[in-house]
N, C-alpha and C positions, 0 to 999 in steps of 0.2 A: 408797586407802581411802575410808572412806563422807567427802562431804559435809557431813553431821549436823550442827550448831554445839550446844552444851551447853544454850544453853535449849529446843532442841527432845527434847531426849534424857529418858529415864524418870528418875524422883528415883531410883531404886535401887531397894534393900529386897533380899529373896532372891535374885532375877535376878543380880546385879551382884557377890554376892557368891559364890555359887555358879559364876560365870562368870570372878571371881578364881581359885579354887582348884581350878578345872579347868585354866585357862593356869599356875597353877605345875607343876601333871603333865605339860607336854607339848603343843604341837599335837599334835589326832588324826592319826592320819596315811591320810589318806579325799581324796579330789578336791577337794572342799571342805571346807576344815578348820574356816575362818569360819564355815560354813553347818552344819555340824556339832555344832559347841560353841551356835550358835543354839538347835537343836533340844534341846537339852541344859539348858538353860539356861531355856526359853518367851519366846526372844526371836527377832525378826527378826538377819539377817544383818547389815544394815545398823549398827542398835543393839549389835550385838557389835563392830562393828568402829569402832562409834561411840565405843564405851566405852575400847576400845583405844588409839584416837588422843587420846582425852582423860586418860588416865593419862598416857601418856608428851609429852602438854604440861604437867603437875603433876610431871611427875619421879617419879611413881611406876612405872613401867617405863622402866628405863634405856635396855635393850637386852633383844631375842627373839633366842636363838642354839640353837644346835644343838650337843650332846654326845652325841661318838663314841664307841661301845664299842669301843677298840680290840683287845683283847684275840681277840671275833669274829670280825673282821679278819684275823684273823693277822698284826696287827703286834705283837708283843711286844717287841720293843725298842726303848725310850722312853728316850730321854738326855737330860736338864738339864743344858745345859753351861753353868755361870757363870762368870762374866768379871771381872776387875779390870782396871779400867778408870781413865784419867785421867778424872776429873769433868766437865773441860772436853770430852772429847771421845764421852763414854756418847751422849747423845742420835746425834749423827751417824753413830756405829759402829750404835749400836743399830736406826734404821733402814735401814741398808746391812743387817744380818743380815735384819730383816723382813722383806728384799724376797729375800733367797736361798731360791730353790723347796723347798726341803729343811726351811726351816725353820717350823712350824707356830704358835709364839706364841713372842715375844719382847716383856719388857716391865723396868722398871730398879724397882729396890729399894735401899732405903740399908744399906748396909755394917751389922755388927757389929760393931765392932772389938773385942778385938782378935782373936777367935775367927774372923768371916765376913768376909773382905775384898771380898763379890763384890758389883758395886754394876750388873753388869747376865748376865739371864736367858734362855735361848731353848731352846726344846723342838725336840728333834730325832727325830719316830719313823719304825721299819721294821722290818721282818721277821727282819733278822739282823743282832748286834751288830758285826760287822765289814762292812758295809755302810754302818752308820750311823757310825762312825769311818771309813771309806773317804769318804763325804762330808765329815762332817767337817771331813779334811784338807785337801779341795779346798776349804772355805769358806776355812779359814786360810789357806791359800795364796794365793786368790782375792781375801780382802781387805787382804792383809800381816798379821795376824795373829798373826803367829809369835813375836814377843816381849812379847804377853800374857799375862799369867799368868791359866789357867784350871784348870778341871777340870772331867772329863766323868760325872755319877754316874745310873748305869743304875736302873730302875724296878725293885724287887722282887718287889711286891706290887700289882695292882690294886685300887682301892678305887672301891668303885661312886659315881659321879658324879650331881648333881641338881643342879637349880637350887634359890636360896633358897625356902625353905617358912614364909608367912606366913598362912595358915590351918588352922583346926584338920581334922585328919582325915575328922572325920565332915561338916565340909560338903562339898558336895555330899551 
């Protein structure tokens, strides 16, 4: 990334904030994307990318990620298998599942008692629901698993995906 240190960089105004609400839509998706949103914005490359590394030293961009439409895809079968887990041991299973190629995001949430007992989460997608229960199995198998109490509950309904939106519509 640029360079740049914060006192060489523009005070803002239009630019900055118009250059906000164009990164919550999305990198363009062009060769250059930085150079892109530049031109978008009436700024250099440089200044956009300036602006960029200086948000995310402020903690105002956490993380830049990428959402799949998996549906497209033809992956339609999307599993949340949750886990009830001994508390002592969620964190160390939880990253043994992370690293199983099959598995797409895994991250730990505290239980509901006495309705939700499940205190860790990981997304399993593919094409056919008996594919994705054929893996699965092999995860269980693969990490001893077997006398964890879980459940596997399959996706119904897509719902279109975005990242948080903190400006208004009409800027840009």
């Amino acid at each position: 990334m640029s360079s740049l240190s914060s006192t060489s960089m523009p005070t803002g105004g239009t630019s900055h904030r118009r250059l906000r609400a164009l990164l919550e839509r999305g990198l363009p998706l062009t060769e250059r994307p930085w150079r892109t949103l530049a031109e978008q914005c009436g700024m250099s490359e440089a200044e956009v990318l300036a602006w960029v590394e200086r948000w995310q030293r402020e903690g105002l961009i956490k993380r830049m990620g990428l959402v799949v439409r998996h549906h497209a895809l033809g992956i339609r079968a999307n599993a949340m298998v949750v886990w009830d887990l001994p508390d002592l041991t969620v964190a160390e299973v939880g990253r043994r599942l992370a690293a199983e190629p099959a598995v797409t995001l895994c991250y730990r949430r505290p239980r509901r008692l006495p309705d939700w007992p499940y205190n860790l989460f990981c997304m399993i997608h593919g094409t056919r629901r008996d594919r994705v229960l054929g893996g699965l199995e092999e995860i269980v198998e693969r990490q001893g698993l077997q006398d964890v109490p879980h459940r596997v509950l399959f996706s119904v309904k897509a719902y279109k995906q975005c990242g948080g939106r903190y400006t208004r519509e009409e800027q840009p």
